[in-house]
C-alpha positions as a Markdown table, in Angstrom:
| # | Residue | x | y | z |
|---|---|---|---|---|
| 1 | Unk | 0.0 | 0.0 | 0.0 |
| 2 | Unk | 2.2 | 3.1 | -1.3 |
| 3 | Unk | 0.5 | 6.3 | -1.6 |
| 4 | Unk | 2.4 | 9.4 | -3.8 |
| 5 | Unk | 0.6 | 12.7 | -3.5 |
| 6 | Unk | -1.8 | 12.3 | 0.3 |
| 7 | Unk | -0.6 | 14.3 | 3.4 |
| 8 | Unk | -2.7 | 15.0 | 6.7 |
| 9 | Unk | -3.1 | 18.8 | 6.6 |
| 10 | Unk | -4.9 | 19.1 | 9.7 |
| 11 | Unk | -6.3 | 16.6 | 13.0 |
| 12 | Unk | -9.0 | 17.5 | 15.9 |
| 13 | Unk | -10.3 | 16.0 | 18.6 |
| 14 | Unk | -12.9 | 17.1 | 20.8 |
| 15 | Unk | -13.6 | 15.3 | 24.3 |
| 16 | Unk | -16.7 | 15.2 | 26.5 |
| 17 | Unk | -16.4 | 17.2 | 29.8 |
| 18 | Unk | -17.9 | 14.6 | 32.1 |
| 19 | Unk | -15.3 | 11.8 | 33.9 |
| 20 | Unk | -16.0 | 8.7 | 34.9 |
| 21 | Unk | -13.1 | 6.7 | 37.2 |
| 22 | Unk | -13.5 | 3.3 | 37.4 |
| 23 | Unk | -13.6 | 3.8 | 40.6 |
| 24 | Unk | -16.9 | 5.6 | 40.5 |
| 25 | Unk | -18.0 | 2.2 | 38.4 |
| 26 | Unk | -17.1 | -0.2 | 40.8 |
| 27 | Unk | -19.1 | 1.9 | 43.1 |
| 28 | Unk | -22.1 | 1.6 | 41.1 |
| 29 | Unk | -21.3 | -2.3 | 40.6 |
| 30 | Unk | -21.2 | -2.6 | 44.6 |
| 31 | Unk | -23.6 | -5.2 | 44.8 |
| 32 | Unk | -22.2 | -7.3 | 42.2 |
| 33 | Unk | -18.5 | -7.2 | 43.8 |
| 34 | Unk | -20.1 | -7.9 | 47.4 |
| 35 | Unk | -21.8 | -11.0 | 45.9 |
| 36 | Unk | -19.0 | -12.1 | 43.9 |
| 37 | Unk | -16.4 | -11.4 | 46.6 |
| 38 | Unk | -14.6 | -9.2 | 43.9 |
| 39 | Unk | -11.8 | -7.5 | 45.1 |
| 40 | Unk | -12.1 | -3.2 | 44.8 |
| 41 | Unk | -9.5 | -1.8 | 42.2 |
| 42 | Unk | -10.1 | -4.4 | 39.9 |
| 43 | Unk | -11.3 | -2.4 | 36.8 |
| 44 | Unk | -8.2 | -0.4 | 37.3 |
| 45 | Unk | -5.5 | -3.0 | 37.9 |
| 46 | Unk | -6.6 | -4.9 | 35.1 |
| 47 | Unk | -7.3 | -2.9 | 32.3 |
| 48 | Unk | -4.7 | 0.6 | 33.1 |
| 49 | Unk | -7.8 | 2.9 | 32.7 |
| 50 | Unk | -8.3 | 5.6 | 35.4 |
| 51 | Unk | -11.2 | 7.2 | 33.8 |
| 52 | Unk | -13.2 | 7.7 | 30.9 |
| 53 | Unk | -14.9 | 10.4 | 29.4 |
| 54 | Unk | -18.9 | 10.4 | 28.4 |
| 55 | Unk | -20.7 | 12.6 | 26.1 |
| 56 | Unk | -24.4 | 13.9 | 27.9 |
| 57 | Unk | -27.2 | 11.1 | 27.9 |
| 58 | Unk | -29.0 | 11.2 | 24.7 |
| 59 | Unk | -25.9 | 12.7 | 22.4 |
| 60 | Unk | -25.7 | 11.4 | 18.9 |
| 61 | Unk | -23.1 | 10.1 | 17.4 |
| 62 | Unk | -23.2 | 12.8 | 14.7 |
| 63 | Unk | -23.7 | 15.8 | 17.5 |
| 64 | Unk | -20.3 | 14.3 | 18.5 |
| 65 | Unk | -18.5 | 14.4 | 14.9 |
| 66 | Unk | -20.0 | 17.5 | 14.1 |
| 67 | Unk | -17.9 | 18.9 | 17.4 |
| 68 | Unk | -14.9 | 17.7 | 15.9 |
| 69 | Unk | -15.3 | 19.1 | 12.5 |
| 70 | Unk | -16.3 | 22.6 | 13.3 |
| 71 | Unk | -13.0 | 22.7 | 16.1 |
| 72 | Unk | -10.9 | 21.1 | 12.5 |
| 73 | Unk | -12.5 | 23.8 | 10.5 |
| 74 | Unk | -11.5 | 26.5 | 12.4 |
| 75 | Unk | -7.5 | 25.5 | 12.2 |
| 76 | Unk | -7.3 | 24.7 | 8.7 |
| 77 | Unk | -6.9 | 26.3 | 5.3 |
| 78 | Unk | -9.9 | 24.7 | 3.5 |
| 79 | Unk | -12.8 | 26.6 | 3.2 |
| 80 | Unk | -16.4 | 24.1 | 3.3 |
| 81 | Unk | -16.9 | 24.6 | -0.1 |
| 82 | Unk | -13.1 | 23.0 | -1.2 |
| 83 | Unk | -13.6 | 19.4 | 1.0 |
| 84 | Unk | -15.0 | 16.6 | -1.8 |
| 85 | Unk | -15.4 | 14.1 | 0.5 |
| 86 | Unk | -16.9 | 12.9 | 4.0 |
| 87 | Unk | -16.7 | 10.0 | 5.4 |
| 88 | Unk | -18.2 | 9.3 | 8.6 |
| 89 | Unk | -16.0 | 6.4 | 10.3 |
| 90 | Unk | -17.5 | 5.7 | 13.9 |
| 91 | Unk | -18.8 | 2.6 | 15.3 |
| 92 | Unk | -21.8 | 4.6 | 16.8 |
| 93 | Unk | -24.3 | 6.0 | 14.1 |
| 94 | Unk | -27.4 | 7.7 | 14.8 |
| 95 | Unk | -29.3 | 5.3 | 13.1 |
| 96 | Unk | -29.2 | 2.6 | 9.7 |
| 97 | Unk | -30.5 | 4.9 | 7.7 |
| 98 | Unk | -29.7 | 7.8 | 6.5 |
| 99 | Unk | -25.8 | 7.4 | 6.5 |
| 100 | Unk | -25.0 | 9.6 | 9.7 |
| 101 | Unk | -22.5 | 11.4 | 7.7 |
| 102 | Unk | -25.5 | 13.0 | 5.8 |
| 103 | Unk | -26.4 | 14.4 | 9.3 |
| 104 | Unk | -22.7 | 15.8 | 9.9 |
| 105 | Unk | -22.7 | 17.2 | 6.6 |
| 106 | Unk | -25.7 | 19.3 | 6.8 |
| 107 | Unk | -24.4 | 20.7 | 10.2 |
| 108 | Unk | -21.1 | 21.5 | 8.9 |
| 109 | Unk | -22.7 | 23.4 | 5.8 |
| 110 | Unk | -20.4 | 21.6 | 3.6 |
| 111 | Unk | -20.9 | 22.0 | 0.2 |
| 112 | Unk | -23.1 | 20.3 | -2.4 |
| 113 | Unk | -20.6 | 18.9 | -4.7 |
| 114 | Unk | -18.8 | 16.0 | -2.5 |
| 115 | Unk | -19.4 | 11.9 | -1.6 |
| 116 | Unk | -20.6 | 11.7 | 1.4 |
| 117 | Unk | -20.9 | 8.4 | 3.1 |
| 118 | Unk | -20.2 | 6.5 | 6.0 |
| 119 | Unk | -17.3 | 4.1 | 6.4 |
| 120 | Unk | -17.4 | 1.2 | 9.6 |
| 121 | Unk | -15.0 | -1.4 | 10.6 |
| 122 | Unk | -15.1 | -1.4 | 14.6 |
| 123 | Unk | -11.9 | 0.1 | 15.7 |
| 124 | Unk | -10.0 | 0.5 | 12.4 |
| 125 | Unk | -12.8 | 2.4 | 10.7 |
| 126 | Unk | -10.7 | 6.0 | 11.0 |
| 127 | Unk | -7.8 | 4.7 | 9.6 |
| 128 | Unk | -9.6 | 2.8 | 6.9 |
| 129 | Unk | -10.8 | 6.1 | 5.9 |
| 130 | Unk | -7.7 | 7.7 | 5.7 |
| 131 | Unk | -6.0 | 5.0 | 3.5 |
| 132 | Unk | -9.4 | 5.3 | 1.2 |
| 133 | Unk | -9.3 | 9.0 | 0.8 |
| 134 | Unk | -5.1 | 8.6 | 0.5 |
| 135 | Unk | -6.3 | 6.1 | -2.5 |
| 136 | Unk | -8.7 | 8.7 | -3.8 |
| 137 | Unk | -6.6 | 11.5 | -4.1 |
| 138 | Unk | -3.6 | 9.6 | -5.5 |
| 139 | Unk | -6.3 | 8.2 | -8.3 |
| 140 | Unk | -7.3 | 11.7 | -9.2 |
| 141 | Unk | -10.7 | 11.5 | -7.8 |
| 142 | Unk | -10.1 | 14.6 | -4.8 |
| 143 | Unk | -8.1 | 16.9 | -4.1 |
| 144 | Unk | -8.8 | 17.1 | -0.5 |
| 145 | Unk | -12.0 | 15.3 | 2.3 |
| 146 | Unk | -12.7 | 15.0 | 5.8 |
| 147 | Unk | -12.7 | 11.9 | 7.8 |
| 148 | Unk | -14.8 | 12.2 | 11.1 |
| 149 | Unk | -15.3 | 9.5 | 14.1 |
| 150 | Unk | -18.0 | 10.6 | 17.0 |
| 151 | Unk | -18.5 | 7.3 | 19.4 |
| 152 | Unk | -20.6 | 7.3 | 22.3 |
| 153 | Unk | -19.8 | 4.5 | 24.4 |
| 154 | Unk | -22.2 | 5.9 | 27.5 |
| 155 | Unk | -25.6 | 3.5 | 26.3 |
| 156 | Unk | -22.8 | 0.6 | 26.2 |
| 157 | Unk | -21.5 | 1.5 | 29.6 |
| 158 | Unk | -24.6 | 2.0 | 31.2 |
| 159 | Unk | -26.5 | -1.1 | 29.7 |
| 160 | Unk | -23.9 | -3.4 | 30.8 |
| 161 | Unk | -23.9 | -2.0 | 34.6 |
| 162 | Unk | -27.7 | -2.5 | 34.5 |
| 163 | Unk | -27.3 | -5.9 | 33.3 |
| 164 | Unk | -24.4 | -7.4 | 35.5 |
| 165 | Unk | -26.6 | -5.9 | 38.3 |
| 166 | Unk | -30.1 | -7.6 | 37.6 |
| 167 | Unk | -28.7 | -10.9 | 36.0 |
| 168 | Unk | -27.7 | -13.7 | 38.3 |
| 169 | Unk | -24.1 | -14.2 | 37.1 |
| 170 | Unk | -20.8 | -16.3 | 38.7 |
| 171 | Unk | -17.6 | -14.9 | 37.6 |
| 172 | Unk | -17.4 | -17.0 | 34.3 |
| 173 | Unk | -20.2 | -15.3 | 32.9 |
| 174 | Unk | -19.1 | -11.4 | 34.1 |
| 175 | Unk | -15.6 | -11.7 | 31.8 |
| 176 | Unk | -17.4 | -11.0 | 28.6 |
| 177 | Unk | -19.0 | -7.6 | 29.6 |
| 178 | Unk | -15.5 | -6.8 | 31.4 |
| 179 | Unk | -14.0 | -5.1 | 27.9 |
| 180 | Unk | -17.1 | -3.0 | 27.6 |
| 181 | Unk | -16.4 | -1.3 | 31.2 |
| 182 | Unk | -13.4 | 0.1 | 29.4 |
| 183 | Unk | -15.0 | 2.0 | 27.1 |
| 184 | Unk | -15.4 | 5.9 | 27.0 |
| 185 | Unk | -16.9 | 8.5 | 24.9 |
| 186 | Unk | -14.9 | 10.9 | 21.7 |
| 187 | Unk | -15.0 | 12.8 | 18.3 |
| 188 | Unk | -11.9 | 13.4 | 15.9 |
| 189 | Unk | -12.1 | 14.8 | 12.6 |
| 190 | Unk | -8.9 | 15.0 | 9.9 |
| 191 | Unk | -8.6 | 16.6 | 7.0 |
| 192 | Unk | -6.4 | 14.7 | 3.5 |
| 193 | Unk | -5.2 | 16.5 | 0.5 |
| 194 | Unk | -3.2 | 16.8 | -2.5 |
| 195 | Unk | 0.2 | 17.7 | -1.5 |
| 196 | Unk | 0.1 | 20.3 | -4.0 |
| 197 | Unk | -2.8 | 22.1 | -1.9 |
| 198 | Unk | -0.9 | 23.0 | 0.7 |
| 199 | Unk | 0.7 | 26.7 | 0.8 |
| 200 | Unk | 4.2 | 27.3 | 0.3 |
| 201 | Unk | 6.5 | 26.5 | 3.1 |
| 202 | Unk | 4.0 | 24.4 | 5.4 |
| 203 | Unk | 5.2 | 20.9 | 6.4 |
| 204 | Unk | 3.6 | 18.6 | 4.4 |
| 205 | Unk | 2.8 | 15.6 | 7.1 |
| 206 | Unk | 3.3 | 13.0 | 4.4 |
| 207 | Unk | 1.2 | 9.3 | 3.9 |
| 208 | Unk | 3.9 | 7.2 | 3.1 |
| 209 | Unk | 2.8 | 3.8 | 3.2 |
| 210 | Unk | 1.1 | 0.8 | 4.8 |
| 211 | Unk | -0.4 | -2.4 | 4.6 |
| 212 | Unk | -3.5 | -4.3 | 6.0 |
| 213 | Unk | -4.2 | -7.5 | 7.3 |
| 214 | Unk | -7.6 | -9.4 | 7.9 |
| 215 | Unk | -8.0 | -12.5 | 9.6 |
| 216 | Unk | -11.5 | -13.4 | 9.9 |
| 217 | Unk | -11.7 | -16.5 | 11.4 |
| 218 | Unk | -11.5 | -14.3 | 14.9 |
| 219 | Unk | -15.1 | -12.1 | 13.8 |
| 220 | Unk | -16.8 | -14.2 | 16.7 |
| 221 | Unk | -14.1 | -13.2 | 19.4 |
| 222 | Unk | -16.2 | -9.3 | 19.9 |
| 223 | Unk | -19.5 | -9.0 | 18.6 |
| 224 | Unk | -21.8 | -6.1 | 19.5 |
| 225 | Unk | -24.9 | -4.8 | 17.9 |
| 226 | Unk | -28.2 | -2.6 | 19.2 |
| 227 | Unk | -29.9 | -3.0 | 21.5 |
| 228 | Unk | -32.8 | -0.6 | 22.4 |
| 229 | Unk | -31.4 | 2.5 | 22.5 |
| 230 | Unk | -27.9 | 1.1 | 23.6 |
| 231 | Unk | -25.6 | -1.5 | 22.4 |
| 232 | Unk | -25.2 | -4.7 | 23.5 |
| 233 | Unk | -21.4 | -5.9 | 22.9 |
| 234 | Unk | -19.8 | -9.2 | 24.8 |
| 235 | Unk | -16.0 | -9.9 | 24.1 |
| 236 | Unk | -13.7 | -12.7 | 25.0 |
| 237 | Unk | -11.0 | -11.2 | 25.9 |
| 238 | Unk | -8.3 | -13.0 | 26.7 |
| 239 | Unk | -8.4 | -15.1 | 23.2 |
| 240 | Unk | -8.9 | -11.0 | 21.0 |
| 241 | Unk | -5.4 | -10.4 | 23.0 |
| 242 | Unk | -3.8 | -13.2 | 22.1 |
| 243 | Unk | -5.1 | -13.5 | 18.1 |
| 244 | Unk | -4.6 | -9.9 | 18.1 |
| 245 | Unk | -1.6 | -9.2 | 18.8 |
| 246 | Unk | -1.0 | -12.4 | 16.3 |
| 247 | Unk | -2.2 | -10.7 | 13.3 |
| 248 | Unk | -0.7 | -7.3 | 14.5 |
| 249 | Unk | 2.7 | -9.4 | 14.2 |
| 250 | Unk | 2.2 | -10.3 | 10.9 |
| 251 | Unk | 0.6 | -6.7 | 9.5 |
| 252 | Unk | 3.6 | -5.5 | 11.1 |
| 253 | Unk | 6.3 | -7.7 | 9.0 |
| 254 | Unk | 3.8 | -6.4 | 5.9 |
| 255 | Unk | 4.1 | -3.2 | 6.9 |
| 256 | Unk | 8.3 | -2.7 | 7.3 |
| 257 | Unk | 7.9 | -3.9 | 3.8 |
| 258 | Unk | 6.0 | -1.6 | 2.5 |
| 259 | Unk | 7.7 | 1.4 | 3.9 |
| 260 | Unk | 11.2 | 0.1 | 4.8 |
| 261 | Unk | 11.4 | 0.9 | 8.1 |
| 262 | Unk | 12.1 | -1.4 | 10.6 |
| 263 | Unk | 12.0 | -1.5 | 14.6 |
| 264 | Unk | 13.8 | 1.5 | 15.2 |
| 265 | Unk | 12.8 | 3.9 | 12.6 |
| 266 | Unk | 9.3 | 5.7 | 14.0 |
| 267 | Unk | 10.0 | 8.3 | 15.9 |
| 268 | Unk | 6.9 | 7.8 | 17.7 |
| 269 | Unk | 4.4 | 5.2 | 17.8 |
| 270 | Unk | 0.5 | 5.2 | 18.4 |
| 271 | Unk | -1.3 | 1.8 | 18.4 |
| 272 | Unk | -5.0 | 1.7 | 19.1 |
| 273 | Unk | -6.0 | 2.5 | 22.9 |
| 274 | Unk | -7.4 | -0.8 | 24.4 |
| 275 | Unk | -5.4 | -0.9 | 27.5 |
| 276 | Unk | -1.8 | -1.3 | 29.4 |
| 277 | Unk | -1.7 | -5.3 | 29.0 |
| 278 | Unk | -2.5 | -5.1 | 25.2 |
| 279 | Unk | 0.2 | -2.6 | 24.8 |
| 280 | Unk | 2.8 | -4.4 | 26.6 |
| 281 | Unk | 2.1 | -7.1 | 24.6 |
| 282 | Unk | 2.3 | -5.5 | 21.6 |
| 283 | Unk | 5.3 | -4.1 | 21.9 |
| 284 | Unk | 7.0 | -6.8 | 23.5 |
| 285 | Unk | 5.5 | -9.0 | 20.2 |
| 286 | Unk | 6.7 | -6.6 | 17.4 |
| 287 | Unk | 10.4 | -5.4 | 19.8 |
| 288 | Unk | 9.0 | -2.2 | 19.8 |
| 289 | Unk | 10.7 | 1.0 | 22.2 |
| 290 | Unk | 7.9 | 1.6 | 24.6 |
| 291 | Unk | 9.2 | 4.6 | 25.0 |
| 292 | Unk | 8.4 | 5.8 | 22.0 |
| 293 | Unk | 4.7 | 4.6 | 23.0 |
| 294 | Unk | 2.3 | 8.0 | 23.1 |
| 295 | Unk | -0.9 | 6.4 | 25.2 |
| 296 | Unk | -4.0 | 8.0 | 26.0 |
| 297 | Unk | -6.0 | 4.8 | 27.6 |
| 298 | Unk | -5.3 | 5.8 | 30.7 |
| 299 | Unk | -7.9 | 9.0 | 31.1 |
| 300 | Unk | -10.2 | 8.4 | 28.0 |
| 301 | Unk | -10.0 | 4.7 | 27.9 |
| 302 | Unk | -11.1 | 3.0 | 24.4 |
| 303 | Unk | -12.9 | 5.4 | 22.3 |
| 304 | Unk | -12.7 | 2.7 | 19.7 |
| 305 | Unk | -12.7 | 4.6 | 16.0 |
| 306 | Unk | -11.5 | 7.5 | 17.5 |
| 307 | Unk | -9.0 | 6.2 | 19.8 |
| 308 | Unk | -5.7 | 6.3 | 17.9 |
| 309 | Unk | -6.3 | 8.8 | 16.1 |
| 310 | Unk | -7.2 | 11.0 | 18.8 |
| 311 | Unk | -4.4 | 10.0 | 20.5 |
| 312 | Unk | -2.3 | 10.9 | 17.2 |
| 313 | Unk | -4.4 | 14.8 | 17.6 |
| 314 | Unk | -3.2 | 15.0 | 21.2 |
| 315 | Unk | 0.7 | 14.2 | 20.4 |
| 316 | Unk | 0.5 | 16.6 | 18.0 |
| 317 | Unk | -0.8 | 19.0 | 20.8 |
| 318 | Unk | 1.3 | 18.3 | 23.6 |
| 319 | Unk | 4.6 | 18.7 | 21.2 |
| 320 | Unk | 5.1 | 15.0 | 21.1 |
| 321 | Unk | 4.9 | 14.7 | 17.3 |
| 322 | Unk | 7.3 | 17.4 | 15.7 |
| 323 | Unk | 8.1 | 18.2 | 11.9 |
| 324 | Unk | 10.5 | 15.9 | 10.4 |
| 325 | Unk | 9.5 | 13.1 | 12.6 |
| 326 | Unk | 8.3 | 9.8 | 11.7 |
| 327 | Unk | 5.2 | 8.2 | 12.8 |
| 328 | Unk | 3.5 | 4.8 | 12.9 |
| 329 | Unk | 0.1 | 4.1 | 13.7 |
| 330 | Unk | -0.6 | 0.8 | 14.7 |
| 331 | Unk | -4.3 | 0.3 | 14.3 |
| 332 | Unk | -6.8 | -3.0 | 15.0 |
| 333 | Unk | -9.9 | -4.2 | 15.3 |
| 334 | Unk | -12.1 | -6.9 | 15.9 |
| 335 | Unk | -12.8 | -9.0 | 13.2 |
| 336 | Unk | -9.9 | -9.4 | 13.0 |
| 337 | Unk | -8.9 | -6.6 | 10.4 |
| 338 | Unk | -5.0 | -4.8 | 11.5 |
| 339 | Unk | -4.2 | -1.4 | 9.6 |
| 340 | Unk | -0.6 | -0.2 | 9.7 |
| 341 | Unk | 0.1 | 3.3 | 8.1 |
| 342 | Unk | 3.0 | 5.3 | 8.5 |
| 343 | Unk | 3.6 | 9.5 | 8.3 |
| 344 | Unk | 6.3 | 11.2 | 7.3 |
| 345 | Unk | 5.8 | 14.3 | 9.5 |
């Protein structure tokens, strides 16, 4: 996967104001750990996660996107009437139909002449979209889109608290809800275009390369789907660590390939947020410098779409990702589907 002309001109995140510590959830799960003899600190100890952040009760998935977009409209060059394409990425969408990009379109007042469409893949679906719209301007089809993820994992969150409270379960049958108390709320919007659209001087943030993986024998290792108005998801995971981590192994021989680095050549690294033992292991797996590691699990948990690349929009902030530097992100998902794309920066 080799791309010629695509560059990230601009990224964004916006997060939700209200925390929740996992802490705070054991509290609410009270009962459940009395009954079960569970030790307090669990949720913590286990997964790495402090806190996580929720969007208000009732937010749409789109409401969240669109909060991104206006924050990445106000810091880049392009005007609304210059973007070609939207793709809405997110594992949350306000509903089947209409696409929920529609919805984030009309509210950004984005022009008329543009694809607009929604793009899903669990946790890879905001990279996918920047390796499509890399494809599409290389091809000649745009000269620059946005790519937005708003997830909303509060209905997730709270559904599973109210179930692992009114269900009679032994501690077998609580480890498949344990991923989704990990989950947390966010919105992250990027802008791709022709390297020629940039203005003189600016540092280009170049798509170099990358390479994909999909090993689908794993699709029945995380399933979710809705569920009233929340979503009902149960994981096993122990086994999505382990087969993970597998297929990451062997997207990552792909990906040295593809752009000729090897262990030591990213100046930084960002691999999707699930947790600190998935990290560990990851980087232990692919002899990785975990110092190079730039993590945001620990306060927003996994946002899922919009975890690495929000985590990629916050390095950029905090000065951890500087011009001339090179980046790899590290992206997965259940399915098993692995992305791998690296920036010249």
């Amino acid at each position: 996967m080799q791309f010629r002309h695509a560059c990230l001109e601009s990224i964004a995140t916006v997060l939700p104001d209200e925390v929740w510590t996992s802490a705070q959830i054991e509290q609410r799960l009270a009962p459940l750990y009395e009954r079960l003899r569970l030790p307090e600190g669990r949720l913590e100890l286990m997964s790495g996660i402090r806190e996580r952040r929720m969007w208000p009760a009732g937010t749409r998935p789109s409401a969240a996107s669109v909060a991104a977009g206006r924050k990445l409209l106000g810091q880049t060059r392009f005007g609304r009437d210059q973007l070609q394409v939207l793709m809405h990425s997110a594992v949350c969408r306000d509903m089947l139909e209409p696409a929920t990009a529609t919805f984030v379109h009309h509210q950004l007042g984005l022009g008329g002449t543009m694809q607009v469409f929604d793009l899903s893949n669990a946790c890879l679906g905001f990279l996918n979209g920047i390796a499509l719209l890399g494809a599409m301007i290389d091809a000649g089809q745009a000269r620059a889109g946005m790519v937005v993820s708003g997830e909303n994992g509060r209905p997730l969150v709270e559904r599973t608290i109210q179930h692992l409270l009114s269900a009679s379960l032994d501690r077998n049958a609580i480890k498949p809800y344990f991923a989704n108390l990990t989950i947390g709320s966010g919105a992250v919007a990027a802008i791709i275009c022709h390297e020629d659209e940039l203005p003189a001087g600016a540092a280009p943030h170049r798509l170099v390369a990358g390479a994909a993986l999909a090993e689908t024998r794993y699709s029945e290792l995380c399933q979710g789907d809705s569920a009233g108005d929340g979503l009902d998801m149960q994981t096993d995971s122990e086994q999505l660590l382990v087969a993970g981590v597998e297929v990451a192994r062997r997207t990552w021989e792909e990906f040295k390939r593809a752009t000729t680095w090897n262990e030591q050549s990213a100046d930084r690294i960002i691999c999707h947020q699930v947790g600190a033992t998935h990290r560990r292991k990851l980087y232990e797996t692919l002899q990785l410098d975990l110092a190079r590691d730039f993590s945001t699990f620990e306060t927003l948990g996994n946002t899922g779409s919009a975890a690495l690349p929000t985590a990629l929009a916050l390095a950029v902030e905090q000065g951890a990702v500087s011009t001339g530097q090179k980046v790899a992100l590290l992206g997965i998902g259940s399915g098993i589907n692995s992305m791998m794309l690296g920036l010249e920066w």
